[in-house]
C-alpha positions in Angstrom: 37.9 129.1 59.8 36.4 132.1 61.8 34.9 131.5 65.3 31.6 132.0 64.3 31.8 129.2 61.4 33.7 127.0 63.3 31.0 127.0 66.5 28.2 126.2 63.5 30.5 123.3 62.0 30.6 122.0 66.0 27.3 122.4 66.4 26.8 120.5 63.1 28.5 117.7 64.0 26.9 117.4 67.7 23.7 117.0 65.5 24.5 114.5 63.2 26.1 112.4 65.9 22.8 113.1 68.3 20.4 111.7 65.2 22.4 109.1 63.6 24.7 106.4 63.8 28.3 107.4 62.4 31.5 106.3 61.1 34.3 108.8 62.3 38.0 109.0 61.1 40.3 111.1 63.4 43.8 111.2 64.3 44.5 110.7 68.1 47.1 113.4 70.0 49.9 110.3 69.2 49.3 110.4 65.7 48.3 107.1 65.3 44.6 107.5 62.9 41.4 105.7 64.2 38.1 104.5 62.7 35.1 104.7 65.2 31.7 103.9 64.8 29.9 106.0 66.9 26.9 108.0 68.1 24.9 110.2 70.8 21.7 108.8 70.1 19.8 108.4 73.6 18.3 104.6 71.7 22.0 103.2 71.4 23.7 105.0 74.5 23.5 103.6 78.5 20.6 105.5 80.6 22.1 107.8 83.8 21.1 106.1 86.9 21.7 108.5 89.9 22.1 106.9 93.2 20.8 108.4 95.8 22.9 111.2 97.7 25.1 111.0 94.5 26.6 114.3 94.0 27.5 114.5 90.0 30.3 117.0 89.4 30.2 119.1 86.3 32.8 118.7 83.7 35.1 121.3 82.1 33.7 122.3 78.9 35.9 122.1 76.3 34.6 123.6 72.7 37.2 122.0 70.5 36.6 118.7 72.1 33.2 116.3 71.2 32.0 113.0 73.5 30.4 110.4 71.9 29.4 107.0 72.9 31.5 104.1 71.0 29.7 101.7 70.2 32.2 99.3 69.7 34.1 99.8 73.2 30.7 100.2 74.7 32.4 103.4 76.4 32.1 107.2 75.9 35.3 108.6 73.9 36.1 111.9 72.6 37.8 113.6 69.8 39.4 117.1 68.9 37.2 118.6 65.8 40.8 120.1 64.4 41.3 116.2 64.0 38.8 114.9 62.3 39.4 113.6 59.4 36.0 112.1 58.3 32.6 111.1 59.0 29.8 109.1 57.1 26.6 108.5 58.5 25.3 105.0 58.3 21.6 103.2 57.3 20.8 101.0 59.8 21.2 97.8 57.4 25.3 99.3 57.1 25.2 99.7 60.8 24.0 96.0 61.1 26.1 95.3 58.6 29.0 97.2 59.8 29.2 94.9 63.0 28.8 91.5 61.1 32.0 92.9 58.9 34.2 93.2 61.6 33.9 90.0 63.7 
């Protein structure tokens, strides 16, 4: 995969996760493979609440790297692209569905 196609596939994925909920395969740096459900829809992640005199410091950017908000852990994760191993995008009845089927 070139450069070029490879920041396109990125910025593919940054937009499915943005507009919909997902179901994302990966394989962690130990090897181990893991199933999250997922997403960086501003409806389903926490709002930024800035004290005041907070000072935020900016992260590292990191291209091969994307954050996304679990929304099973309730916590922002990350995974490497390279890793992935799959993604569906759920309806909101699997979504619903999806968190009836694993309690």
């Amino acid at each position: 995969m070139t450069q070029e196609e490879f920041i396109e596939y990125r910025n593919k994925l940054i937009k499915t996760l943005k507009e919909n909920i997902c179901l994302i395969s990966f394989t962690k740096t130990n090897g181990e493979i893991r199933e999250m459900l997922c997403t960086n829809n501003s409806s389903y992640t926490p709002k930024k609440v800035m004290l005041e005199g907070q000072v935020i410091k900016p992260r590292k950017e990191n291209d091969s790297v994307i954050p996304t908000f679990d929304l099973n852990k309730k916590e922002y994760r990350s995974f490497k692209i390279q890793n992935l191993l799959d993604i569906k995008i759920l309806s909101q009845k699997e979504f619903e569905n999806y968190g009836q089927a694993t309690n």
